[in-house]
Wavefront OBJ file of the C-alpha trace (Angstrom):
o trace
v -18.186 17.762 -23.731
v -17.798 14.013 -23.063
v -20.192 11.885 -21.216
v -18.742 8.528 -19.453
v -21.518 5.956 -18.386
v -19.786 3.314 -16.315
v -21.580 -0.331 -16.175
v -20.936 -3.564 -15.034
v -20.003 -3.846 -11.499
v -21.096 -6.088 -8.413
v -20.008 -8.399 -5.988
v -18.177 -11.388 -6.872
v -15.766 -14.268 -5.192
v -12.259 -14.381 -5.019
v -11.274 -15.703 -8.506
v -14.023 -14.821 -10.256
v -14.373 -12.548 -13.093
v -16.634 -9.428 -14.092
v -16.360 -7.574 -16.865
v -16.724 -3.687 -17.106
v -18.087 -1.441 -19.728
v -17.995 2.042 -20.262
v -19.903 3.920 -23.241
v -19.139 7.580 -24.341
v -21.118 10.057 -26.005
v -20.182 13.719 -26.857
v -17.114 12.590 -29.027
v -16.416 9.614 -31.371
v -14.516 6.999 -29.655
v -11.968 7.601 -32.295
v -11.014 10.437 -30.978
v -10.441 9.754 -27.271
v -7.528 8.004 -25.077
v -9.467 5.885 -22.955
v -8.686 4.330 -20.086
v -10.318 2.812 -16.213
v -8.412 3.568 -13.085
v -9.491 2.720 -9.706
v -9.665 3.806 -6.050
v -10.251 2.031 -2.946
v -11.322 3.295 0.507
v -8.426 5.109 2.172
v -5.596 5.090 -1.318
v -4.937 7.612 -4.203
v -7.114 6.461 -7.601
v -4.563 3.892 -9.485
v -3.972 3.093 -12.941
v -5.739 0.127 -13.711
v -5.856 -0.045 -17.788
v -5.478 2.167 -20.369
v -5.706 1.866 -24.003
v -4.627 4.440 -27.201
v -7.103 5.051 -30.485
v -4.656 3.026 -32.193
v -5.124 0.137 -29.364
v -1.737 0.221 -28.106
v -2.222 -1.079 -24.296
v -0.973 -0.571 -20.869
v -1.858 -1.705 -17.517
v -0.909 -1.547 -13.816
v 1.531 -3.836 -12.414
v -0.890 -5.554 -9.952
v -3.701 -6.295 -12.772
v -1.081 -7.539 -15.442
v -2.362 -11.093 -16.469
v -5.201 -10.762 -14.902
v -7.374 -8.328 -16.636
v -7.996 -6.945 -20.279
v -9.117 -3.699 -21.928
v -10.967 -3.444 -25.203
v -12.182 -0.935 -27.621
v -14.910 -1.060 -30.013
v -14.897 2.588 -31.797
v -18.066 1.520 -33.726
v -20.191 1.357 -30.553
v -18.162 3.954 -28.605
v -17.587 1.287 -25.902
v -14.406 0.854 -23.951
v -14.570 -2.546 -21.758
v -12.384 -4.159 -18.985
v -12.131 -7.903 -18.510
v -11.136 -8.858 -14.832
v -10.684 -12.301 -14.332
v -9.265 -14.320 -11.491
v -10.392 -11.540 -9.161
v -8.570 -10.624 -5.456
v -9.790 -9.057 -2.022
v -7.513 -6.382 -3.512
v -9.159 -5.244 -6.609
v -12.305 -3.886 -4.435
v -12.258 -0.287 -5.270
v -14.761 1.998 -7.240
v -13.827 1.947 -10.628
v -13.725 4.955 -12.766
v -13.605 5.228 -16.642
v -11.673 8.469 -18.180
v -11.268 9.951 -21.519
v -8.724 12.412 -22.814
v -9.310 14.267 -25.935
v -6.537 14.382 -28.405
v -6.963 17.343 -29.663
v -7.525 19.245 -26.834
v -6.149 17.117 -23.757
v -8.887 17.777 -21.651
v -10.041 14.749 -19.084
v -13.576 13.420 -18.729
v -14.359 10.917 -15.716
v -17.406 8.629 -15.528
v -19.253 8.382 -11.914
v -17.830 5.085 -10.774
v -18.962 1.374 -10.530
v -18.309 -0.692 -7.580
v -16.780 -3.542 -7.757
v -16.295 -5.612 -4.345
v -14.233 -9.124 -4.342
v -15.074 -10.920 -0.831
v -16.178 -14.801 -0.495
l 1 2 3 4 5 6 7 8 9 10 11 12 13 14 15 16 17 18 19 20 21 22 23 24 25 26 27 28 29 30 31 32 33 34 35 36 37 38 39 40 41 42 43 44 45 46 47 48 49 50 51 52 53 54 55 56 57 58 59 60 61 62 63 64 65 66 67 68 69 70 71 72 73 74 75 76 77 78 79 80 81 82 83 84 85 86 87 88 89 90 91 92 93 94 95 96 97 98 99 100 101 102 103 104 105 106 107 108 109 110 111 112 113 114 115 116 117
């Protein structure tokens, strides 16, 4: 069993940045795809970032160049960089794992993150 503890979220201005972090425990980070996806009121949940063990990297269209994701398998920590926020990007934002072994999925319970001046 994998635990997903979501920090990091808040209010911010258009253009500004925040930076999520996620920590897992259950499983070494080693072991787990990792990745944050997002949904906002009224829309399916979205790729936002993902990101392998080996740190091989992908990301949605409307985040490329904007926003970053980061593993440190020492501390179990998977982070997202969002910079040069948008109205847009408000959503609750979710951090899931996928064992390798197994395949099995593992959601954290959501930060908000809301972009409004």
């Amino acid at each position: 069993q994998v635990q997903l503890v979501e920090s990091g979220g808040g209010l911010v201005q258009p253009g500004g940045s925040l930076r999520l972090s996620c920590v897992a425990s259950g499983s070494t980070l080693s072991m787990l795809e990792m990745g944050w996806y997002r949904q906002a009121p009224g829309k399916q949940r979205e790729l936002v970032a993902r990101i392998s063990r080996y740190g091989n990297t992908e990301y949605g269209d409307p985040v490329k160049g904007r926003f970053t994701i980061s593993r440190v398998n020492a501390q179990n920590t998977v982070d997202l960089q969002m910079n040069n926020l948008k109205p847009e990007d408000t959503a609750v934002y979710y951090c899931k794992a996928v064992t390798i072994v197994t395949g099995d999925n593992y959601w954290g319970q959501g930060t908000q993150v809301t972009v409004s001046s």
